[in-house]
C-alpha positions as CSV (number, residue, x, y, z in Angstrom):
1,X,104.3,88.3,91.6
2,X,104.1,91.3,93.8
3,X,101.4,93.8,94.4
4,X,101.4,96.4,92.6
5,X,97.6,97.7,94.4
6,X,95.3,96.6,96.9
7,X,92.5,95.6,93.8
8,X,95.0,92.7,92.5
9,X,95.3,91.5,96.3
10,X,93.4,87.4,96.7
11,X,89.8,88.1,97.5
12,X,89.4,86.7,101.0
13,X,92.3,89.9,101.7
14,X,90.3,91.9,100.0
15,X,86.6,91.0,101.1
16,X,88.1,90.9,105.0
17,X,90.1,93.3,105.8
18,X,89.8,97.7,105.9
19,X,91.4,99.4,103.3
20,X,94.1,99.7,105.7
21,X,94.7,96.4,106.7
22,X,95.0,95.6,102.7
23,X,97.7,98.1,102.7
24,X,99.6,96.8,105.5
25,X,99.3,93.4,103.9
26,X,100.4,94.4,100.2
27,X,103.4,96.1,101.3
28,X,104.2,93.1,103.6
29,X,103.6,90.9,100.9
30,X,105.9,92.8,98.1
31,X,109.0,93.5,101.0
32,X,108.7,89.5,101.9
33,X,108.4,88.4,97.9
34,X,111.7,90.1,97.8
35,X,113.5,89.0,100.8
36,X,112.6,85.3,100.3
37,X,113.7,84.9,96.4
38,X,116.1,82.4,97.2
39,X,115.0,78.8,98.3
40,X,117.9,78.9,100.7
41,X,116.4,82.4,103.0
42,X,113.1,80.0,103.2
43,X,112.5,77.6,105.9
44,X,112.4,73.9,104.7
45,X,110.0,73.5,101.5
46,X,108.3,76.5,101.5
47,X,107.2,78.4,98.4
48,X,108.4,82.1,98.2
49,X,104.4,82.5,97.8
50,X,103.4,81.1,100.9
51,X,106.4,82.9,102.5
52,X,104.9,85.7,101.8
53,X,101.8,85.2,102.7
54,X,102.6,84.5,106.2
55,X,104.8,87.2,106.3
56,X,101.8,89.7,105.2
57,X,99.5,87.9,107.7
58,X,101.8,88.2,110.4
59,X,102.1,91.9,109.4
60,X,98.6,92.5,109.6
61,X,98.3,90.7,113.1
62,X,100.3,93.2,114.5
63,X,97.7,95.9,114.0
64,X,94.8,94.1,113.5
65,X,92.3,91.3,115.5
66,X,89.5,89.6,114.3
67,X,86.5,90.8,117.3
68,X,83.7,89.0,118.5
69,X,82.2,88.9,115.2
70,X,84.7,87.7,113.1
71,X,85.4,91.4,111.7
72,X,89.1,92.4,111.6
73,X,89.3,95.4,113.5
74,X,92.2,97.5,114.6
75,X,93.8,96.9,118.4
């Protein structure tokens, strides 16, 4: 179920963060769908969805914070 472009993304991605933050994400998200296929590269009962996920969110925190305002905003 990867990404194929930043329109097929989940809305609260897509409603939240720049057009570059939804880039950093889908590419994230694809490279970690990928590297977690097997149950056994997972860490205890997670889905290789919500592996993904977190890897895509953790990408994203890299570049991005959320300001005063709750708006994700680059560092």
């Amino acid at each position: 179920m990867s990404y194929k472009s930043n329109s097929e993304l989940p809305k609260t991605v897509r409603e939240n963060l720049p057009e570059h933050g939804q880039d950093i994400y889908r590419e994230a998200f694809n490279s970690a769908w990928e590297e977690y296929k097997e149950p056994s590269e997972r860490r205890g009962d997670t889905t290789r969805e919500e592996a993904a996920h977190k890897v895509a969110w953790s990408a994203v925190k890299k570049v991005y914070e959320k300001d005063s305002k709750g708006n994700w905003v680059k560092k």
